[in-house]
N, C-alpha and C positions, 0 to 999 in steps of 0.2 A: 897067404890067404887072408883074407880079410871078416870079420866075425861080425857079426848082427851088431853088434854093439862100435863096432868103429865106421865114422861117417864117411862114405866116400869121396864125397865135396863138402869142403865147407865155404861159406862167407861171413864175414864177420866185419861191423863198422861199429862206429861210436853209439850203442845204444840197442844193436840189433843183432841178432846172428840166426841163420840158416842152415842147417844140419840137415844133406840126405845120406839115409843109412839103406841101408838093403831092400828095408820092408818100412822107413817110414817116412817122412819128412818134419823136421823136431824146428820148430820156429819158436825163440828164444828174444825177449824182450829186457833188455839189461840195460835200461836207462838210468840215471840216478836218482830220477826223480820216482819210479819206480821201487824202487831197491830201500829209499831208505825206509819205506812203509812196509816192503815185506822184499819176497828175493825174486820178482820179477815174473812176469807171465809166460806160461811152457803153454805151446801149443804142439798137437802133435797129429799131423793127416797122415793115413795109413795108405801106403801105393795100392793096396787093393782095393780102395776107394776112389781112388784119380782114372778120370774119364778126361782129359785134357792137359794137357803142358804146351805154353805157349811164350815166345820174347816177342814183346812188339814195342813200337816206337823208338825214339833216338835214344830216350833215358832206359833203355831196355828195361822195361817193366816185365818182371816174369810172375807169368799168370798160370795157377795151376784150378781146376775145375774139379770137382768132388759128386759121388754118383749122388747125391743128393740136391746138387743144384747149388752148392756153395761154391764160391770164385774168391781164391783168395790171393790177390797180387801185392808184390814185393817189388821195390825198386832193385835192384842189384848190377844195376849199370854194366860194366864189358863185362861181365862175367856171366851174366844172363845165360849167354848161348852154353856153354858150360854147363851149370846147373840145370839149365833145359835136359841137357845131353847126359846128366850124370842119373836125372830121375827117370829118363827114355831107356835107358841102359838097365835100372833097376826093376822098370816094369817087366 
């Protein structure tokens, strides 16, 4: 069984990482140039505010839509569909 607290997808590249959990979506900025001024920028959208999840284009940009009108897109190349599917799963 899996607990609020463990991500069901992750992704993760040089400078970036992608966290969906149950109930949220945790976007994590870990670059170096970041880091050595403080420990990096936590962003965190709550699935009860996501009105849209979307992969489009070749570079599968996955686009997620917030009930507020905010559109926040991540490159995350093949794994797009995935991460589409893990935050469609959570809803």
């Amino acid at each position: 069984m899996i607990t609020i607290d463990e991500p069901t997808f992750t992704y993760a590249r040089a400078g970036f990482a992608l966290r969906v959990h149950r109930n949220r979506v945790d976007i994590l900025d870990t670059s170096e140039a970041r880091t050595a001024l403080s420990d990096g920028t936590h962003e965190t959208i709550l699935l009860r505010d996501v009105t849209d999840v979307a992969v489009t284009g070749l570079a599968r940009k996955l686009s997620i839509t917030t009930s507020d009108g905010t559109t926040y897109a991540f490159n995350v190349g093949t794994t797009g569909d995935a991460a589409r599917q893990a935050i469609v799963d959570a809803l």
